[in-house]
KEROGU-90781 format. One line per field, with one value per residue (C-alpha): residue number from 1; residue in three letters; x, y, z. Coordinates in Angstrom, 2 decimals. Each point is the difference from the previous one (the first is absolute). Example, Ala and Ser with C-alpha at 12.3 -4.5 7.8 and 13.67 -1.06 7.14 Angstrom:
# KEROGU-90781
resi	(1/2);
resn	(ALA/SER);
px	(12.30/1.37);
py	(-4.50/3.44);
pz	(7.80/-0.66);
***
This chain:
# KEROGU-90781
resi	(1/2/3/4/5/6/7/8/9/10/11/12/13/14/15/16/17/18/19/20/21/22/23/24/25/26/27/28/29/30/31/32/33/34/35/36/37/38/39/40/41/42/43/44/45/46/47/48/49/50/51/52/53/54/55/56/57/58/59/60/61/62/63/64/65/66/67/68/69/70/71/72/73/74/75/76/77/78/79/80/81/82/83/84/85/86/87/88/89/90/91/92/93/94/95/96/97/98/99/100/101/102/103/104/105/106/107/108/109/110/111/112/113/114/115/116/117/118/119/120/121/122/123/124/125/126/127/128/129/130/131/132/133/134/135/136/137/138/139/140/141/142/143/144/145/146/147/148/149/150/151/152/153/154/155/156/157/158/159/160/161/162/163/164/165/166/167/168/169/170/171/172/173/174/175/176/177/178/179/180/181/182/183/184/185/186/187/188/189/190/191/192/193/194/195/196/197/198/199/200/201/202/203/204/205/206/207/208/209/210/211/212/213/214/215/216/217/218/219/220/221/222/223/224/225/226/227/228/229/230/231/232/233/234/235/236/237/238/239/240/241/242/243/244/245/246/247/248/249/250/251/252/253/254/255/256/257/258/259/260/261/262/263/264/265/266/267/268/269/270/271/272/273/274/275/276/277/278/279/280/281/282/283/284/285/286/287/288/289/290/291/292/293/294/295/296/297/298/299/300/301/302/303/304/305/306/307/308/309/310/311/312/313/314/315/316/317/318/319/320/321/322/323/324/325/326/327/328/329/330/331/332/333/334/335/336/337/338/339/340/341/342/343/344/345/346/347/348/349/350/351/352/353/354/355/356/357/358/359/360/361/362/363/364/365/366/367/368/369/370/371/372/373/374/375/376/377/378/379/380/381/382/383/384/385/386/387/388/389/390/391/392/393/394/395/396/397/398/399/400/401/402/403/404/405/406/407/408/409/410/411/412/413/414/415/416/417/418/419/420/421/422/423/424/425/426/427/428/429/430/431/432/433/434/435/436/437/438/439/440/441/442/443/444/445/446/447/448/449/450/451/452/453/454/455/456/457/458/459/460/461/462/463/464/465/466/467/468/469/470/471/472/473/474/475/476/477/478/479/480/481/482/483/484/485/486/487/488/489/490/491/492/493/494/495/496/497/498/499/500/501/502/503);
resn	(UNK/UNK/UNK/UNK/UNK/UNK/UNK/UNK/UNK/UNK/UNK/UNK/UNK/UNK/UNK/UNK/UNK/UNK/UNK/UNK/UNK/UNK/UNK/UNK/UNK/UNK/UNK/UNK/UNK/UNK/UNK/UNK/UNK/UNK/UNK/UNK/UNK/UNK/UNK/UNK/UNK/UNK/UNK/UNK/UNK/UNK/UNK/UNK/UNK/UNK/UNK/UNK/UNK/UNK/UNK/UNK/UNK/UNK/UNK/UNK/UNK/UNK/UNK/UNK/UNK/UNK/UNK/UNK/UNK/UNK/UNK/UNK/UNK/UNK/UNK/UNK/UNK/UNK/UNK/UNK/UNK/UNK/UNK/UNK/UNK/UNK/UNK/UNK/UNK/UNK/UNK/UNK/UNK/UNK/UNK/UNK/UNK/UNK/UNK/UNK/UNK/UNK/UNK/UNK/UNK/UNK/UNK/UNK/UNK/UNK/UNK/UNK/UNK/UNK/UNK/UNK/UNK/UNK/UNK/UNK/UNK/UNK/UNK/UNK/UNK/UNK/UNK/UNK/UNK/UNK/UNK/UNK/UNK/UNK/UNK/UNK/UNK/UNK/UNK/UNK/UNK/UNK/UNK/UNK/UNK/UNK/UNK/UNK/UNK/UNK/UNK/UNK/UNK/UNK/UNK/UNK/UNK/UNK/UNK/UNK/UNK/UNK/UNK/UNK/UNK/UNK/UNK/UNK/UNK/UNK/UNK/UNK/UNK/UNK/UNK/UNK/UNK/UNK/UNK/UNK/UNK/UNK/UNK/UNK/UNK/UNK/UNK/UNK/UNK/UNK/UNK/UNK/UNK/UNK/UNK/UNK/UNK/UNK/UNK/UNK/UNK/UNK/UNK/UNK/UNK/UNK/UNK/UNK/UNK/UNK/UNK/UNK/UNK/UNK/UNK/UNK/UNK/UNK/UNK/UNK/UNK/UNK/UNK/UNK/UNK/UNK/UNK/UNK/UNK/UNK/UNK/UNK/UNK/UNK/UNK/UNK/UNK/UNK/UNK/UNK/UNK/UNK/UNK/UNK/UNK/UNK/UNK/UNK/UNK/UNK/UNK/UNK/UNK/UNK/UNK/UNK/UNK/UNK/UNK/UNK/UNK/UNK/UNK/UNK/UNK/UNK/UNK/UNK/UNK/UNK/UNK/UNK/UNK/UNK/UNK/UNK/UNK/UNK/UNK/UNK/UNK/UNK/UNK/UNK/UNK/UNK/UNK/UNK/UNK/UNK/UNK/UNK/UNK/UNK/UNK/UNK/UNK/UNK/UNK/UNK/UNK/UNK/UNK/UNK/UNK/UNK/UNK/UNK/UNK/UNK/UNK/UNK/UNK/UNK/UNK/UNK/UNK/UNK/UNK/UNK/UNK/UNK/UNK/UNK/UNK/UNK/UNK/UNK/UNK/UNK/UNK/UNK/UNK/UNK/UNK/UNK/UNK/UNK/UNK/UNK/UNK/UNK/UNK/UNK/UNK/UNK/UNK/UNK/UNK/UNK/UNK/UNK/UNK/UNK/UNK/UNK/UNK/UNK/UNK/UNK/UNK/UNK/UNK/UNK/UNK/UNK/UNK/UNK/UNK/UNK/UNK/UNK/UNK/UNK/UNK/UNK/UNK/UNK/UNK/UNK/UNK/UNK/UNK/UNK/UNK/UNK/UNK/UNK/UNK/UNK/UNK/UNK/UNK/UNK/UNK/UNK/UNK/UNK/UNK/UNK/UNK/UNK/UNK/UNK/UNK/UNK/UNK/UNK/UNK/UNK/UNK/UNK/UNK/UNK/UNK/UNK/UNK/UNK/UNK/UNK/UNK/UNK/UNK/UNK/UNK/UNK/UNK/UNK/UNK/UNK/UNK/UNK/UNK/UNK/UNK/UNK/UNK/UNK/UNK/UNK/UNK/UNK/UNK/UNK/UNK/UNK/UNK/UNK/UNK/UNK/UNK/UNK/UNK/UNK/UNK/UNK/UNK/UNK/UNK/UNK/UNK/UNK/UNK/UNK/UNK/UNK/UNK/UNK/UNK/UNK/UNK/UNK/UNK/UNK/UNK/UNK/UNK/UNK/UNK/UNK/UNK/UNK/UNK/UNK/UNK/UNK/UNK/UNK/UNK/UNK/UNK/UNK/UNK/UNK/UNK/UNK/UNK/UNK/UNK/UNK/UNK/UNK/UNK);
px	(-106.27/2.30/3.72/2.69/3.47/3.45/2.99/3.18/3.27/3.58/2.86/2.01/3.71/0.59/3.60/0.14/0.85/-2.53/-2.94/-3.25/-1.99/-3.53/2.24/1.25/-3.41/-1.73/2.96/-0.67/-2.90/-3.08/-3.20/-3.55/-3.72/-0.48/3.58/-0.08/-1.79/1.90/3.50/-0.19/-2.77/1.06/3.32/0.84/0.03/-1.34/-2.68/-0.33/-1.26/-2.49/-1.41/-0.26/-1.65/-2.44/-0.90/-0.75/-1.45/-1.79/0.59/0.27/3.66/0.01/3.92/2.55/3.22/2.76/3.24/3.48/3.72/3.28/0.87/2.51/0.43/-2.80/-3.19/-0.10/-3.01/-1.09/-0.29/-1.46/-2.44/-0.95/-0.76/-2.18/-1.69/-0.94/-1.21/-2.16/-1.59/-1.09/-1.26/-1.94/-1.74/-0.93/-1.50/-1.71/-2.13/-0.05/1.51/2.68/-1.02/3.90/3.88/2.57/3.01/3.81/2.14/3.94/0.47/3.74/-0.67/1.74/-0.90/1.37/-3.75/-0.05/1.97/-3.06/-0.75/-3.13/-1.64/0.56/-2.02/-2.12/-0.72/-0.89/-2.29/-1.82/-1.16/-1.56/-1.89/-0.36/1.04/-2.59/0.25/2.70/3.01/2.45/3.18/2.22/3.53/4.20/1.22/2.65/-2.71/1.27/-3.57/-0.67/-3.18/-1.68/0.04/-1.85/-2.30/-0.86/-0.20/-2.91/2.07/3.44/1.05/3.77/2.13/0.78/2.59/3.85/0.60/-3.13/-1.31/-3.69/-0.87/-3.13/-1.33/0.77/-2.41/-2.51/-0.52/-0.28/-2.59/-1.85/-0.20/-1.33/-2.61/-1.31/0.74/-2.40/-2.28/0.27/1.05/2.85/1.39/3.89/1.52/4.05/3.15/3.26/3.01/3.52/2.89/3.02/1.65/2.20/-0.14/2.48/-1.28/1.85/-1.60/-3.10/-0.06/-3.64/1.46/2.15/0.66/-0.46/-3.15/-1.09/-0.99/-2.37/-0.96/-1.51/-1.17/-1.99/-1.26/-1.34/-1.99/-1.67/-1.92/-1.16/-3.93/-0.65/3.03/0.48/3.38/3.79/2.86/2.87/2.97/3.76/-0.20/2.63/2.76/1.85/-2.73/1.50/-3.31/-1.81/-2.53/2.62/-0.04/-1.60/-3.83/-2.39/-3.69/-2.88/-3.76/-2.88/-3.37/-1.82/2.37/2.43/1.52/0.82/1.79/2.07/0.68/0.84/2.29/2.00/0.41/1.38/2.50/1.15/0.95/1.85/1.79/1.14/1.84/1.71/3.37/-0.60/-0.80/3.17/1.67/3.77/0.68/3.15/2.74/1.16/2.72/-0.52/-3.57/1.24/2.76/-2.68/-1.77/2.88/1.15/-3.75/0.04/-3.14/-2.24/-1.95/1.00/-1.89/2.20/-3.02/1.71/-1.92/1.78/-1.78/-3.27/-2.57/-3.20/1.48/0.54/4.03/1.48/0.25/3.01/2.79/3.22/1.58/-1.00/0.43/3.61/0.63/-1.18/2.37/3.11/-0.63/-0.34/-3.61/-1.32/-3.41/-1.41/-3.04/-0.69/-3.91/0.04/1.76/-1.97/2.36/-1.84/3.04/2.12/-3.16/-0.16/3.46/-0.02/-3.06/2.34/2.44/-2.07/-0.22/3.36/2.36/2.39/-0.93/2.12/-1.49/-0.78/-3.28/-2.21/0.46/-1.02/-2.62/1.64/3.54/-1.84/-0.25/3.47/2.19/-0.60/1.36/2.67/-1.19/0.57/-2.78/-1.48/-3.84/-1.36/-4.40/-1.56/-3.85/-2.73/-0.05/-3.50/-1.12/-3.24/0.48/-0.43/0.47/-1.33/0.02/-2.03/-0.65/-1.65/2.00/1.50/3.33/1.88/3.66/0.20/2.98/2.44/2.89/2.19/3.83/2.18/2.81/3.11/2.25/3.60/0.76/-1.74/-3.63/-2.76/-3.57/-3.05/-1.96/-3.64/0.08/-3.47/-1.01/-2.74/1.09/-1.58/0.00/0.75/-3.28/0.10/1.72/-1.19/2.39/2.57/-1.69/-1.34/3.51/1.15/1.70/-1.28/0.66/-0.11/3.29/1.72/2.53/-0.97/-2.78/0.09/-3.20/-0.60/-2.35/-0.47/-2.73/-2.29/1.88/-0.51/-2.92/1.30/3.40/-0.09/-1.32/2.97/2.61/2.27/1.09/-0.56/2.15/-1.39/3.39/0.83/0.52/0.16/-3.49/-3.18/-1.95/3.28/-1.16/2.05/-2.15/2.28/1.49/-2.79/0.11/-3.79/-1.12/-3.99/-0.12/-1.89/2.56/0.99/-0.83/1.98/2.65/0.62/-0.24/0.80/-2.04/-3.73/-2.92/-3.27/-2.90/-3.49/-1.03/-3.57);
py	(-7.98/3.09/-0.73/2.57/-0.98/1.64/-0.09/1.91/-2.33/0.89/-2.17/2.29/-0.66/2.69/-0.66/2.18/3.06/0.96/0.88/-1.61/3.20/0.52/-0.11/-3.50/-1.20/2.06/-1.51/-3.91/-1.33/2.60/-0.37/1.76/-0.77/-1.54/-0.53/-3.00/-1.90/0.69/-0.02/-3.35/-1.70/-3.71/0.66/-2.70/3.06/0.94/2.52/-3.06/-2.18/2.14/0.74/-3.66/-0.45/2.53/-1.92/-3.09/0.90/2.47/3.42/3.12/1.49/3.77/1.00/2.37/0.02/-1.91/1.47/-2.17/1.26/-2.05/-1.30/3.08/2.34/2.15/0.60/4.04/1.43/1.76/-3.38/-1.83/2.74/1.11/-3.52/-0.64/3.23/-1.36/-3.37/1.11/2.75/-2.63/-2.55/3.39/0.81/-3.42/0.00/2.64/-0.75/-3.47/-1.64/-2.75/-3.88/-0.34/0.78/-2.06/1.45/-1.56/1.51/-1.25/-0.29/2.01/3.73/2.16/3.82/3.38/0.19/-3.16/-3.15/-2.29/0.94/-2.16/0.82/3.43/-0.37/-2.26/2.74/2.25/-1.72/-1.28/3.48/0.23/-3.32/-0.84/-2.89/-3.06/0.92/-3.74/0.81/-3.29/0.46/-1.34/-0.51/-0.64/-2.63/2.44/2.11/1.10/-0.15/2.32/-0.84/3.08/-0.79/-3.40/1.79/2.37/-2.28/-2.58/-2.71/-0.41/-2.30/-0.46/-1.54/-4.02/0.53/1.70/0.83/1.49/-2.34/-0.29/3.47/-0.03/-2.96/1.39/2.93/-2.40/-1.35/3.43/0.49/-3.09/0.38/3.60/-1.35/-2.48/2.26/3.08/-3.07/-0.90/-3.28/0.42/2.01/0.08/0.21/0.99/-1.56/1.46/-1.34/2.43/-1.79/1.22/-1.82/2.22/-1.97/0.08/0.37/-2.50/-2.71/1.75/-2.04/-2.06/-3.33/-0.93/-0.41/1.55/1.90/-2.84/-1.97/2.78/0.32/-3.45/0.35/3.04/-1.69/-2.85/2.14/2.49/-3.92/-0.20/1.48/3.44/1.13/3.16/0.13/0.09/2.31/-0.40/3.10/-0.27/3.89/1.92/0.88/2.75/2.61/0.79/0.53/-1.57/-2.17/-1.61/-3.96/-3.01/-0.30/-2.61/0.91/-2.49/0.67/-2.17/0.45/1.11/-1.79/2.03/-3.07/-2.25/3.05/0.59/-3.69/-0.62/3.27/-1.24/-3.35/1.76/2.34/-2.53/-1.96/2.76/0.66/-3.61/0.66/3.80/-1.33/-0.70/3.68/0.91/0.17/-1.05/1.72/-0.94/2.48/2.37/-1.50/-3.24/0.30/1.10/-2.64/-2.56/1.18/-0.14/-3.14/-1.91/-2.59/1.36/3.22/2.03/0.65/2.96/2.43/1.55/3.35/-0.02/3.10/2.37/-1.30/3.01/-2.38/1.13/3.74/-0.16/2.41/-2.63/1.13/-1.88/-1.09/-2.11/-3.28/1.29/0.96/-3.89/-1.26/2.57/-0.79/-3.77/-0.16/-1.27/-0.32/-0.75/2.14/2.15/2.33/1.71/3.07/2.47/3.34/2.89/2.74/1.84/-2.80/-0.85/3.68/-0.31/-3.15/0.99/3.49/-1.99/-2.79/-3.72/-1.34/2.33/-0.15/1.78/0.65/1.19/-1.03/-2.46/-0.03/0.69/3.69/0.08/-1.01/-2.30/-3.12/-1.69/1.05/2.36/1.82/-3.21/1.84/-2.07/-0.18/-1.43/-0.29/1.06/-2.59/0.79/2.76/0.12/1.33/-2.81/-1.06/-3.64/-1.77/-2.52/-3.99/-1.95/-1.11/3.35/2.70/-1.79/2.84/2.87/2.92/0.61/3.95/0.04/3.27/0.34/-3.26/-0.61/-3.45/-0.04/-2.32/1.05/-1.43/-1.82/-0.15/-3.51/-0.42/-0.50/2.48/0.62/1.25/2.48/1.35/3.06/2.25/3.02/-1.44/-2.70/-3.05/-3.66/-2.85/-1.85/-0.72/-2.02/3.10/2.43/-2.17/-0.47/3.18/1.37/-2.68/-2.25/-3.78/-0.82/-3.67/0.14/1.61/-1.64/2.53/2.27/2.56/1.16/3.34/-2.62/-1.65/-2.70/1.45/-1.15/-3.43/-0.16/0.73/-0.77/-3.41/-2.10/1.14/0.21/-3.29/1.30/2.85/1.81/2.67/2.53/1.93/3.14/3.50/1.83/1.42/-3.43/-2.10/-3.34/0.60/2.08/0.31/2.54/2.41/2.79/-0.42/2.48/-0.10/-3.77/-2.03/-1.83/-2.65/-1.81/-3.16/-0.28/3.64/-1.14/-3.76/0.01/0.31/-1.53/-0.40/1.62/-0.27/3.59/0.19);
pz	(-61.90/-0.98/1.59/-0.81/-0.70/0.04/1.43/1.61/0.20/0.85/1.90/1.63/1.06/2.82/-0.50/-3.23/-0.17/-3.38/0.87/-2.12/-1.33/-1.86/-3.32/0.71/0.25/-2.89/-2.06/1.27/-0.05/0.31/-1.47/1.47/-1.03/-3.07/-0.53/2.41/-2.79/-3.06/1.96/2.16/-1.75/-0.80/1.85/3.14/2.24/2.81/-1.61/-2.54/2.65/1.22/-3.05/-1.00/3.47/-0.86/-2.92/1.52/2.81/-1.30/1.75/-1.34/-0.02/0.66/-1.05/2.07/0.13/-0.59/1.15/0.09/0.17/-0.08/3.41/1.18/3.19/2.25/-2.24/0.49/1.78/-3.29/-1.75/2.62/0.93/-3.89/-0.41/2.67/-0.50/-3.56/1.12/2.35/-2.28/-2.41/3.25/1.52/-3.47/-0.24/3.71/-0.46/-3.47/0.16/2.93/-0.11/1.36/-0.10/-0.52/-1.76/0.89/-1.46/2.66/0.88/3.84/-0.03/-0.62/1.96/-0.36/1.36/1.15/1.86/0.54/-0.71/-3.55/-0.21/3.29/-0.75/-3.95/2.09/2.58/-3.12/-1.52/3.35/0.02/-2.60/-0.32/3.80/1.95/-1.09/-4.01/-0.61/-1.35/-0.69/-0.80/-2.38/1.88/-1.35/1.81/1.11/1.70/3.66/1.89/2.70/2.48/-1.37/-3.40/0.67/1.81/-2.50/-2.86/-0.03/-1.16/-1.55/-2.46/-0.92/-2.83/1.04/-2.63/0.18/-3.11/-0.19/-2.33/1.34/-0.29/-1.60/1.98/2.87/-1.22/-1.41/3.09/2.33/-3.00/0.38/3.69/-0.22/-1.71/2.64/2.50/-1.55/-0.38/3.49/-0.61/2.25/3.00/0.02/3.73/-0.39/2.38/-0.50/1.56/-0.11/0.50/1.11/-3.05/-2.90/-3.26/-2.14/-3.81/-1.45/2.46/-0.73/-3.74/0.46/-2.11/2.48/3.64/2.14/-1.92/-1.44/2.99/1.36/-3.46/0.33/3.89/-1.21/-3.11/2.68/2.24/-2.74/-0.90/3.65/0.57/0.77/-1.11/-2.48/-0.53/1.34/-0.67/0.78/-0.28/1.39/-0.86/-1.63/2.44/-2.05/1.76/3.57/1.40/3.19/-1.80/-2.29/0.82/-1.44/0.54/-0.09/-0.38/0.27/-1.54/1.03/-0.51/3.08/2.18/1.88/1.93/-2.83/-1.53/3.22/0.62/-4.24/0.04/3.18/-1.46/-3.20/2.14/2.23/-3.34/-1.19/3.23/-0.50/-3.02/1.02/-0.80/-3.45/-0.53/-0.31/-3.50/-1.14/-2.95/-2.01/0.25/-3.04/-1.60/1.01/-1.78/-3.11/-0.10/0.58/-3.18/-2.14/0.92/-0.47/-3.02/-1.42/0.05/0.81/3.67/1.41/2.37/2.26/1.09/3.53/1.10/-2.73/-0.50/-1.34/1.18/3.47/-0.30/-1.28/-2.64/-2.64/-1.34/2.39/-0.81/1.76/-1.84/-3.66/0.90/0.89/-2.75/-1.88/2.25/-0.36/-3.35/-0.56/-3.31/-1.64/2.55/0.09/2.87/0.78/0.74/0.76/0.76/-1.27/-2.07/-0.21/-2.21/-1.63/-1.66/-0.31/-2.00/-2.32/-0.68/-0.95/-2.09/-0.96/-0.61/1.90/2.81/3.22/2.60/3.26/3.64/-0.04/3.80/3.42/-0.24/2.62/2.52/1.15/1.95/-3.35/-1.60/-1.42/-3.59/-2.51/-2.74/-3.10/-3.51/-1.51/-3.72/-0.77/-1.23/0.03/0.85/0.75/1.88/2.77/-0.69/0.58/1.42/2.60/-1.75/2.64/3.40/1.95/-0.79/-3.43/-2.70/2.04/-1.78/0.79/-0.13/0.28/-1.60/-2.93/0.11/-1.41/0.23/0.40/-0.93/2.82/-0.32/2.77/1.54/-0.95/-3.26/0.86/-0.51/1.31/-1.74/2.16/-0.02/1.02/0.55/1.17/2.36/2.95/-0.53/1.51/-2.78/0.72/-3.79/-2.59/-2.75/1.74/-1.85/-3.09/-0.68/0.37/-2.72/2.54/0.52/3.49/-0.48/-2.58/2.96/2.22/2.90/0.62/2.72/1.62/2.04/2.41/3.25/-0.87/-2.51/-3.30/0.97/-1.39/-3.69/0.50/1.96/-2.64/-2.87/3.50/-0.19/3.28/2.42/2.05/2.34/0.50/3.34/-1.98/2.12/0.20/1.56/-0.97/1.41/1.47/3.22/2.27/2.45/-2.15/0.40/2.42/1.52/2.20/0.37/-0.38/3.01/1.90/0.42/-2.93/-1.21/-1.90/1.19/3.82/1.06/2.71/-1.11/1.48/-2.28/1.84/-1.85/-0.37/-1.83);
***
């Protein structure tokens, strides 16, 4: 049984105005052929879990591609297409000296390319072309995936993360592995239902250990135990792309049982539906957030600053919550990260111990703040290098590109200590603290770039959370958003919207 395995993945906010090239992947994550086994070997990734699949259910892996940029703005049609192009070389050599039984494929759900708003139906497309339409390909699914008809239809089956963070990564891969397996076997025949509902989730509500996520969590959970049943995803999409297919969907996979599916997906949608209202987050203003923090007895308390969260395409270099905590007077406070190359070559000019004075952030663009005059001391300088300990994407190498930390001083006495890094990244991590030098739990506040995601580190250490309405492309408030290619109505956009089963 010879299954290849690979992978193109990208969440694309439409909303920003930098575009995601064939650099920004080549510079992520990017491995090809053999370099799937010696890169994500024994890592609780997605590639990880179908290698471990292979393993123990004893298929042969054939390896790819494996192609993943930072969340950011419109994938360009030279990285999309150059891509592609190279997958489906390797899947057409392999089809034609020794054909394939299978494809493994860890996809997101959210691309959107200059080539086609549907990045996955359109790799999808590609690579049905070469290996026909009956050659199974499952595929492994973010839970912030925003599912078009087409892509169901071209994939075999889907499997998505249960999880939000994205804690279940691997598993979720294991599994699409294990059920390849039986399927090539002929063990099983999966039959797909997809429900769209006209339902806009707000990311914050999105957060799987807690209403109302958690609930459906537990309704899914329920019905995957029932006979004939393969598996259920569920995906309340990610609603920074302002394209038609963005909503929350609710797919159903039995085995050769269409009607189950289509009866178990409408009972899962008309649950959701039930609970629309609590899709809508309430963020803690500003100031008020940053008093709040202050003023708590004991620490840490974790500012989230939902406005300019990298994980959903923002600059990573806003503003407008660092210059609170300056004006306020916070102390014992560590901030992750700021993305500014420019004061990070500045700082390492001017070396470990000195005073810089310059303008730190919001040099892309104005949504997220104003350039920040600082005065700040160097305090570390290093190549922003750290592997990922903890729950999410445990054994994963992190690239920040050169770092530096400031120790930038405030108005009214208090002073923050700033990562600052040449690469955007989402604190997903507790080691983007400590391999800077900083221990997050000695801090009375720690500010993360992040909507949900740094839960899963951060949550355990957090003696309190507060999730801040700060300005941004990844602000909790849709409202906000000027959508123009979105499929109305959809709730909370619209108040009045019927459910109607579409499948």
């Amino acid at each position: 049984m010879r299954i290849a395995i690979g992978g193109i993945s990208h969440e694309t906010n439409t909303f920003s105005i930098v575009p995601t090239t064939l650099s920004d992947f080549l510079c992520c994550h990017y491995a090809e052929d053999e370099q799937l086994f010696t890169q994500y070997q024994g890592t609780k990734t997605s590639i990880g879990g179908f290698l471990d699949a292979a393993r123990d259910f004893e298929f042969q892996v054939v390896p790819t591609l494996m192609a993943v940029a930072t969340p950011g703005g419109l994938v360009t049609a030279e990285a999309l297409s150059t891509l592609v192009a190279r997958l489906t070389t390797r899947l057409a050599h392999q089809q034609h000296f020794n054909p394939l039984d299978g494809i493994l494929l860890a996809l997101h759900g959210a691309m959107v390319s200059e080539l086609d708003p549907d990045g996955e139906s359109y790799i999808l497309r590609a690579i049905r072309a070469v290996v026909g339409a009956d050659l199974p390909i499952f595929v492994e699914l973010d839970l912030h995936g925003n599912i078009t008809p087409e892509m169901v239809k071209l994939a075999t089956l889907c499997v998505a993360y249960d999880e939000y963070p994205h804690t279940d990564t691997y598993e979720r891969a294991y599994e699409a592995g294990c059920l390849m397996a039986r399927q090539v076997r002929g063990e099983i025949h999966p039959t797909v239902a997809a429900i769209h509902l006209p339902l806009l989730a707000g990311m914050q509500r999105q957060y799987t250990h807690a209403e109302p996520m958690l609930g459906l969590k537990h309704l899914a959970h329920q019905i995957e135990q029932e006979p004939s049943i393969l598996n259920v995803s569920y995906l309340p999409g990610f609603p920074y792309a302002d394209i038609a297919a963005t909503c929350f969907t609710v797919m159903v996979t039995s085995d050769r049982d269409p009607t189950l599916a289509r009866h178990k997906a409408q009972e899962l949608a008309q649950y959701v539906w039930q609970q629309r209202d609590q899709f809508v987050p309430q963020p803690v203003p500003v100031d008020a957030a940053v008093q709040m923090a202050i003023q708590a007895a004991q620490g840490p308390v974790v500012l989230a600053d939902s406005g300019d969260n990298p994980g959903a395409g923002t600059p990573c270099d806003g503003t407008v919550l660092l210059e609170a905590l300056l004006r306020l007077g916070a102390q014992k406070v560590a901030v992750a990260v700021m993305a500014d190359p420019e004061v990070v070559q500045q700082a390492i000019a001017a070396g470990v111990g000195a005073t810089l004075k310059t303008t730190l952030g919001g040099k892309v663009d104005r949504l997220h703040g104003d350039p920040l005059p600082i005065t700040a001391q160097v305090l570390r300088i290093s190549d922003g290098t750290f592997t990922h300990t903890g729950p999410m994407l445990t054994g994963i190498r992190i690239e920040m590109g050169p770092t530096v930390v400031l120790q930038v001083e405030g108005s009214r006495g208090g002073s923050v200590q700033v990562v600052v890094s040449s690469q955007r990244y989402q604190p997903t991590d507790l080691e983007v603290f400590r391999s800077q030098g900083i221990e997050p739990t000695e801090q009375h506040i720690v500010v993360v770039k992040s909507l949900v995601h740094f839960r899963a580190a951060f949550g355990p250490i957090a003696r309190q959370v507060i999730e801040v309405d700060s300005p941004g492309l990844s602000n909790p408030d849709l409202g906000r958003l000027h959508f123009q290619h979105l499929r109305r109505p959809i709730y909370p956009l619209d108040a009045e919207v019927t459910l109607d089963f579409e499948i």
